[in-house]
Steps between C-alpha positions, in 0.01 A plus 500: 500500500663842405289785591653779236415251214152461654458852507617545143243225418206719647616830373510329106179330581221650281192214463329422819634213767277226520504544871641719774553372856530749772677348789827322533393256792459115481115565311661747253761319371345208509260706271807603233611157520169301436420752238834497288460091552200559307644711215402818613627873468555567889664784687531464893542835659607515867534878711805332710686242452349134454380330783551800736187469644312162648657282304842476639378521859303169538521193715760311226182251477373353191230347701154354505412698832422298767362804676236474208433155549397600855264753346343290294590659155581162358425645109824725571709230721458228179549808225813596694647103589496482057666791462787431791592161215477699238739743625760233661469336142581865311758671737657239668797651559342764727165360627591142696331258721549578899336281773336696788449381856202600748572462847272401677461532908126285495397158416221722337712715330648192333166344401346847359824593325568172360172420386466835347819465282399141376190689357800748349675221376185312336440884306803545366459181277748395267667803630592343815860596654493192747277360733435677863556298809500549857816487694588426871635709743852382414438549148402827532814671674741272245362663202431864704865460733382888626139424650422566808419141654266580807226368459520380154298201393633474120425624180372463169762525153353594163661657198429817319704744258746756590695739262651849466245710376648818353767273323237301350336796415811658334534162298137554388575771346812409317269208355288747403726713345643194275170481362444834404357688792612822562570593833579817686547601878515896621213551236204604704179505295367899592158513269262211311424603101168501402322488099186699395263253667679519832694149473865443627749568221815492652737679794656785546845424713798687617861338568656606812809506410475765220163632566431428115135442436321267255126434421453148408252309270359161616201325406487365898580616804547244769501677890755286656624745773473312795406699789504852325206322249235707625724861418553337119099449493399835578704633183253312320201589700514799762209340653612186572479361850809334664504092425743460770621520824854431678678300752830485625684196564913535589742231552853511698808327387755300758792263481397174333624359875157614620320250327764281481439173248360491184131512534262765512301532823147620492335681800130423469310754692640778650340758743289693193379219304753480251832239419813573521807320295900423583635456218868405361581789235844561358700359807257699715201462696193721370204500761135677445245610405293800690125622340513873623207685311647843395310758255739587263769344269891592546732391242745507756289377840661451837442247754311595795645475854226319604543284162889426650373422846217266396724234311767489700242451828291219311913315372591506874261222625591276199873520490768401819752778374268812596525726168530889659546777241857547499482193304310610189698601199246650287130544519244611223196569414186447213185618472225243328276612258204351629122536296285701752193240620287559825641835669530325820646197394893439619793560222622144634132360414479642147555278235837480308317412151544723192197758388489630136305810404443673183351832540300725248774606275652161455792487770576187659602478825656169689545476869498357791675147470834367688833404330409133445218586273635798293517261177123437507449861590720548195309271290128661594635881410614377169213292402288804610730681281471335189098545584532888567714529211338342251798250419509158387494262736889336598434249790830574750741312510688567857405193694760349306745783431838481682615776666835640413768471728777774517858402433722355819833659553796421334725216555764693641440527901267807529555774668270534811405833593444438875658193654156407659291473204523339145453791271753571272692815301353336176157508679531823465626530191204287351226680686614816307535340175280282475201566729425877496664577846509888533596539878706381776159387669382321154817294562525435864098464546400341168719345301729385775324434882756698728261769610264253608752250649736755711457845497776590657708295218300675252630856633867338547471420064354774381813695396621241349229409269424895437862495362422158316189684348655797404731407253252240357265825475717721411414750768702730742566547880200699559286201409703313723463727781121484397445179472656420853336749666183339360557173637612621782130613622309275356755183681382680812204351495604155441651500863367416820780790597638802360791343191528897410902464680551164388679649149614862398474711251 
């Protein structure tokens, strides 16, 4: 992906794109990437950088939701099981198989829980990752060496899906971009285009880099903005009442000694309703998630104290080694796009299935949804697409389309650019380019997992992969003084303390 060509591309452009997608999340370039599977004309446009917002701030799950099993929404449980083997089948090399424990403090506890996940099991089919069983006491702490054993009566092991979402996400859209999409980040979409009877005709979009300005011809316009859907739909009708509403979940990141093991551990029920995971991620242990209804979306959102406080008091009864928060390394934050039901109903209660709306002047908007469905949500926008647009129909093809994997290092030893972590000086070379990195954060948040891993490592690289960037860029000191500055602040908030010291200017 090279964004001056792709910008080159759109200025020579003159006939109308088949189909714009606003929204560089998991749902928008799944969009691009179902659509140019098709055949079609697609440009993706994306006001930050891809996966800036939700979609690099999940859970790591490509899941079924057991959570939704215990709601009932088994429609959305099966639909999400199919798409889990459909994605370990297509991007094996970043989605895998992980097994999960539930401890479990209850001979009840082991009946419910057990009996519940054979039901999971039995939906998922031919889709099956392995059978759940129940395990003794004994069992339990061998496969979870950190639990806290007081009390505990066993467990229960069953297998989901775990991956790295924004570099999945990133690979999307380098598969995309192989088959003709067109792709741009820091191309925020400012105005909708309209013909004489009032249907959508296109965009008009500025690039924030240069401030240059385009107006853009499509013959469909698919909403794919993730939480900031509802701002996209009232440039198409000023009328239009807000589809959504927002929650806040944040995880915190420790030493992979936490957890200790291999497996996953899965807290069941904690003090609001909800589950919380433990989960093995890069040679650390990531634990949440929180539901904090908030009003408003932040492409940059904080975690709450209260957020911070709540995990780390619900971990404490389930692990011997007390986890305090000296011992977090990072911590961050999402906010869910979640279709507004009932107004009193719980965020945690609403369902995580997709919605798809067309309104009066022919814009389609997909949301809603989790990461484990985004190729069906994919699939629906396009095939309402094709619909809207009058096009022939091309069934899609992306339950059997791999997804491209970026190129390892060299052969030579690679360079590591902190001795704690596995990312490389050619990492950073790549993510510039190959895959549209513009920023010190792009690299360290996106295309490599630093930020989210260790803040205070983050800080501690930053120079060095401003200076990296900057001759690949061909830009100057200031930017470098810029760009650092930049990460600086927002690395703050990826720290249960203060990392503004850890690294000078």
């Amino acid at each position: 992906m090279n964004r001056a060509e792709t910008l080159e591309r759109v200025r020579r452009r003159n006939d109308p794109w088949d189909i714009v997608v606003i929204g560089g999340g998991a749902t928008g370039v799944g969009c691009a990437l179902d659509a140019a599977s098709r055949g079609f004309d697609v440009l993706l446009l994306d006001q930050h950088d891809l996966g800036k917002g939700t979609s690099s701030r999940s859970t790591k799950l490509i899941h079924g939701g057991v959570r939704y099993l215990r709601q009932g929404d088994l429609r959305l449980v099966r639909e999400s099981l199919r798409e889990r083997g459909l994605l370990l089948r297509n991007a094996g090399h970043v989605v895998h198989q992980q097994a999960f424990v539930i401890p479990c403090y209850s001979v009840w506890q082991r009946i419910f829980y057990g009996a519940g996940l054979k039901l999971y099991d039995l939906l998922a089919g031919e889709h099956s990752l392995g059978r759940s069983t129940m395990l003794s006491k004994a069992e339990t702490v061998e496969r979870l060496p950190g639990i806290e054993t007081s009390g505990l009566n066993g467990g229960v092991l069953y297998h989901d899906g775990q991956f790295d979402d924004a570099r999945l996400l990133i690979d999307m859209a380098r598969t995309a971009d192989a088959l003709g999409a067109a792709l741009l980040n820091y191309t925020a979409v400012t105005a909708l285009a309209k013909d004489a009877n009032g249907e959508i005709a296109g965009v008009a979009a500025r690039d924030a880099e240069t401030g240059e300005e385009f107006i853009i011809a499509a013959r469909v316009v698919i909403n794919a903005a993730g939480v900031f859907c509802d701002a996209i739909g009232t440039m198409s009708d000023t009328d239009a009442q807000p589809v959504l509403t927002f929650s806040q979940g944040i995880h915190i990141v420790v030493k992979g000694e936490v957890l200790a093991g291999n497996d996953a551990m899965m807290i069941p029920k904690t003090s609001d309703g909800r589950i919380l995971f433990c989960i093995p991620w890069h040679g650390h242990t990531l634990i949440g998630t929180t539901d904090t209804p908030v009003a408003t979306a932040d492409l940059e959102p904080s975690a709450l104290e209260a957020e911070i406080d709540f995990v780390l008091e619900t971990v404490r009864t389930y692990f011997a080694k007390k986890v305090g928060r000296g011992d977090i390394l990072s911590v961050f934050a999402g906010i869910r796009p979640l279709v507004r039901r009932d107004a009193n109903t719980k965020t945690s209660a609403i369902s995580r299935g997709h919605d798809l709306f067309v309104d009066g002047s022919g814009l389609i908007t997909i949301t809603g949804g989790k990461w484990t469905t985004y190729r069906k949500m994919a699939e629906d926008a396009v095939d309402k697409a094709i619909e809207v647009g009058g096009f022939d129909h091309r069934p899609s093809i992306t339950a059997t389309l791999p997804i491209k994997q970026a190129a390892g290092d060299s052969e030579e030893t690679p360079e590591r650019l902190h001795p704690d972590l596995p990312y490389t000086i050619e990492d950073v070379v790549r993510s510039v380019r190959e895959e549209m990195a513009r920023s010190v954060e792009d690299v360290l948040a996106r295309r490599t997992r630093v930020l989210f891993l260790n803040a205070k490592a983050a800080v501690e690289i930053a120079p060095q992969v401003a200076e990296i960037m900057e001759a690949e860029m061909g830009k100057d000191n200031i930017w470098i003084d810029d760009q650092l500055a930049g990460f600086r602040k927002t690395a703050l908030s990826y720290s249960a303390y203060s990392v503004e010291t850890a690294s000078s200017p």
